[in-house]
C-alpha positions in Angstrom: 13.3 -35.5 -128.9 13.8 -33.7 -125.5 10.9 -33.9 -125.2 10.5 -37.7 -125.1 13.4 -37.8 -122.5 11.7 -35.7 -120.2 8.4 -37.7 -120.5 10.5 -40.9 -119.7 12.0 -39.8 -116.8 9.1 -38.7 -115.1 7.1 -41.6 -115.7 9.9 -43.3 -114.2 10.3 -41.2 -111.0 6.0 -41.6 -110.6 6.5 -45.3 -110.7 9.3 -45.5 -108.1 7.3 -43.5 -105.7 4.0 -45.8 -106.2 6.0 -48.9 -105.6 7.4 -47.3 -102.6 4.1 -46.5 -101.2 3.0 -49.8 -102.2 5.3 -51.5 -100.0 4.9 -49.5 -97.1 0.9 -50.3 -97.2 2.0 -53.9 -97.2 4.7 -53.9 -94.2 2.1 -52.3 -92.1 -0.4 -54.9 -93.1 2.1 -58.1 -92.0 3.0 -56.1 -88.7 1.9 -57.7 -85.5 0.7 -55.3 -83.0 3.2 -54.0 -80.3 1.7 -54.3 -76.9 3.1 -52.5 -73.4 5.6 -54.7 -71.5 7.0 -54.4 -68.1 10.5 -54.5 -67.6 10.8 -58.4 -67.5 9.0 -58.7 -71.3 5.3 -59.4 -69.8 2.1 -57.3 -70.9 1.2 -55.0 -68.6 -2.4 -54.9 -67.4 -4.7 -53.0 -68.8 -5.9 -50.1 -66.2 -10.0 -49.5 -66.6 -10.6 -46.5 -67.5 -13.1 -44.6 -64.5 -15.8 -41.7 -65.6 -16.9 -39.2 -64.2 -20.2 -41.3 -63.7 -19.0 -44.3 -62.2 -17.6 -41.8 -59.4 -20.8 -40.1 -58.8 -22.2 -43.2 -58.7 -20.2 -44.7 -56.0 -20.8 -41.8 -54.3 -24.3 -42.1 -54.2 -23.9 -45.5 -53.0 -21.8 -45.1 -50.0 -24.0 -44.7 -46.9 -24.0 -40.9 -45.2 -23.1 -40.5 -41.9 -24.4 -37.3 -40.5 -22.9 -36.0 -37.6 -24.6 -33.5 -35.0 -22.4 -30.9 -33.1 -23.7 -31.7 -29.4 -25.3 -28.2 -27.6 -24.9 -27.7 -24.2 -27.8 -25.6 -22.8 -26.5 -22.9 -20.5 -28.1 -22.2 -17.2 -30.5 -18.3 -17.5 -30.4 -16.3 -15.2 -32.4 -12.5 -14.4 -29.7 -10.9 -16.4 -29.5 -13.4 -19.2 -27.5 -16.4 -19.5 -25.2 -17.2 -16.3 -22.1 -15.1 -15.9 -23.0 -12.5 -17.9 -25.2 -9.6 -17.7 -28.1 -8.6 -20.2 -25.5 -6.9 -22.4 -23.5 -10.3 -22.6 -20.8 -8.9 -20.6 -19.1 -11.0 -17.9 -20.5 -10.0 -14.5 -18.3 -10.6 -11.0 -19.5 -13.0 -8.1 -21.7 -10.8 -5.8 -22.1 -13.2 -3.2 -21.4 -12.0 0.4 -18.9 -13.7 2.4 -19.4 -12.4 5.4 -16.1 -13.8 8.4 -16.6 -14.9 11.5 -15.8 -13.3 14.7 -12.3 -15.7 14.8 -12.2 -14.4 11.2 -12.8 -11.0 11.8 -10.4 -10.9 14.8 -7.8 -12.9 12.5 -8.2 -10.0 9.2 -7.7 -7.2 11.7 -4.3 -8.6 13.6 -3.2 -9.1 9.7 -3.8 -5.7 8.2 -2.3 -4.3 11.8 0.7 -6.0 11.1 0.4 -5.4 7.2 0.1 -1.7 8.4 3.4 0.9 8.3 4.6 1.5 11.8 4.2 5.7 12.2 7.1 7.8 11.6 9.1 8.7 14.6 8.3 12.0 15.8 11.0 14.9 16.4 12.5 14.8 19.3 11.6 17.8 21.2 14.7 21.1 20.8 16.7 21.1 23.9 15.9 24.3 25.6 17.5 27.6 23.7 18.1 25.7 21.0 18.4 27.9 17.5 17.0 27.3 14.3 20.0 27.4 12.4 21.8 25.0 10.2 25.2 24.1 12.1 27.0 23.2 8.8 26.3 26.3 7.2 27.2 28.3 10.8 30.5 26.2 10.3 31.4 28.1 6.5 30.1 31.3 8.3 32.5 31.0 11.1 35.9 31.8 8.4 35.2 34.9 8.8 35.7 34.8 12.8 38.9 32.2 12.8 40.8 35.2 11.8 40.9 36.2 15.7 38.9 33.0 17.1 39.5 29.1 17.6 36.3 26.6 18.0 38.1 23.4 19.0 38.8 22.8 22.5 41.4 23.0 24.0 43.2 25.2 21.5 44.5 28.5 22.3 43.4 32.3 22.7 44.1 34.5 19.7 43.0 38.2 19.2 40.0 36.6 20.8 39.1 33.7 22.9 38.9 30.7 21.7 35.0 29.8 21.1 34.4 26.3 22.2 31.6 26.0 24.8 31.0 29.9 25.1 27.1 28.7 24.1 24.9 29.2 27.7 28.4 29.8 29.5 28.7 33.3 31.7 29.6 36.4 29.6 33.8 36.9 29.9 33.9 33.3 31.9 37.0 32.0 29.7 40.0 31.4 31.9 43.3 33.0 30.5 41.8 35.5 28.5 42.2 38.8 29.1 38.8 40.5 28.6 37.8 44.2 28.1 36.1 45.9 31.3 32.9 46.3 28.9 32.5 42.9 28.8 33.8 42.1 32.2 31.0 44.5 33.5 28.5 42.7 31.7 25.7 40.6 33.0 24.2 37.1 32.2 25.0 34.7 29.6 25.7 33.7 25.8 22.5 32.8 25.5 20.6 32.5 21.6 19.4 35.8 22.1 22.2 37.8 23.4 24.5 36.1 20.8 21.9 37.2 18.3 22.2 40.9 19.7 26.3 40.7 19.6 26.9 39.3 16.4 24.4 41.6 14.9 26.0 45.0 16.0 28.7 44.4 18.7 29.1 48.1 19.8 25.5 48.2 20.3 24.9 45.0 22.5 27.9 46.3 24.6 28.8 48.9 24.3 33.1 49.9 24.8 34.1 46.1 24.2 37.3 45.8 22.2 35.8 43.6 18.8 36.4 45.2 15.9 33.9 43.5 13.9 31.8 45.3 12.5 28.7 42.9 12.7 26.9 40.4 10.7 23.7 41.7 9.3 22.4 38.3 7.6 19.6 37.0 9.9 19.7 33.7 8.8 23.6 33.0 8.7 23.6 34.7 11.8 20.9 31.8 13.2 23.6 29.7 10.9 26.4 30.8 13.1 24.9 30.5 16.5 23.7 26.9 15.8 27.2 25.9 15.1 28.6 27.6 18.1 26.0 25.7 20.4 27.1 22.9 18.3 30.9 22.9 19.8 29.9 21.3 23.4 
């Protein structure tokens, strides 16, 4: 009996499913076909379909235009083509200008005046002039204002005051009362009798009153002169 039941109901589910494929086959038979449309409802145009050989084709058929890049012969010379030499490198203009007289005359005045004037020359030393550097004979001189003044006008101290002794007469300052020793003495402060003094006092004359001892530097003693010859 079950059976039976079974066989009936699977008869009946096969014969649903044909009749629904049988009505399918025949919708699909009474449908029109469904062609593109543009936004307004109309057909669109069909677009051809182009191959590979119809566009070899028109490319055969288009004329060819060849175009030739046009060459420029360039002038040879000796060393190869102009303006370069046989290696191919660029060579300079070797042509000879040579200037007129009015030319020549004209490039000379213009490389005298293009010239640097000459440096002045020194001025020739005044005669007994030292070799010393004033401004260093100035820092040498502290040692002297202890008994010495060097600007004029200003008084005797221990010693007389310094300005102008340079080239003047040996014990020639006025209100200064010197030693016999140097009284007795002879000539003038010249470069080289300073140099003897300041050297060794006793010994350049002797029995004067300085008590300095002497300076024994050669060049601060040059120094010191120059800066004494300095105070005219």
């Amino acid at each position: 009996m079950i059976w039976k039941i079974l066989a009936a109901v699977a008869a009946a589910i096969v014969l649903v499913v044909a009749i629904n494929v049988i009505g399918n086959l025949v919708y699909d038979a009474n449908t029109p076909t469904q062609t593109a449309e543009d936004v307004r409802g109309e057909p669109l145009p069909e677009t051809p379909t182009v191959t590979e050989a119809d566009v070899g084709q028109a490319g055969q058929d288009a004329p060819r235009v060849e175009t030739t890049p046009e060459v420029i012969p360039t002038p040879q010379t000796s060393l190869g083509t102009e303006g370069s030499e046989a290696s191919g490198q660029p060579v300079t203009d070797q042509t000879q200008v040579i200037p007129t007289e009015e030319g020549q005359a004209a490039q000379a005045e213009a490389q005298q005046e293009a010239a640097p004037e000459p440096a002045a020359e020194p001025q020739q030393a005044a005669a007994g002039a030292v070799a010393g550097d004033p401004a260093a004979g100035q820092a040498a001189a502290r040692v002297c204002a202890a008994c010495h003044t060097f600007k004029e006008g200003e008084p005797h101290r221990v010693g007389p005051n310094l300005h102008g002794v340079f080239g003047e007469d040996i014990a020639s300052k006025e209100g200064y009362n010197y030693s016999n020793a140097l009284k007795g003495a002879d000539g003038a402060w010249t470069a080289d009798m300073l140099d003897a003094y300041l050297a060794n006092p006793k010994e350049a004359i002797p029995g004067n009153k300085m008590t300095y001892a002497g300076l024994k530097d050669d060049a601060k003693r040059q120094d010191l002169i120059a800066y004494l010859q300095s105070l005219q």
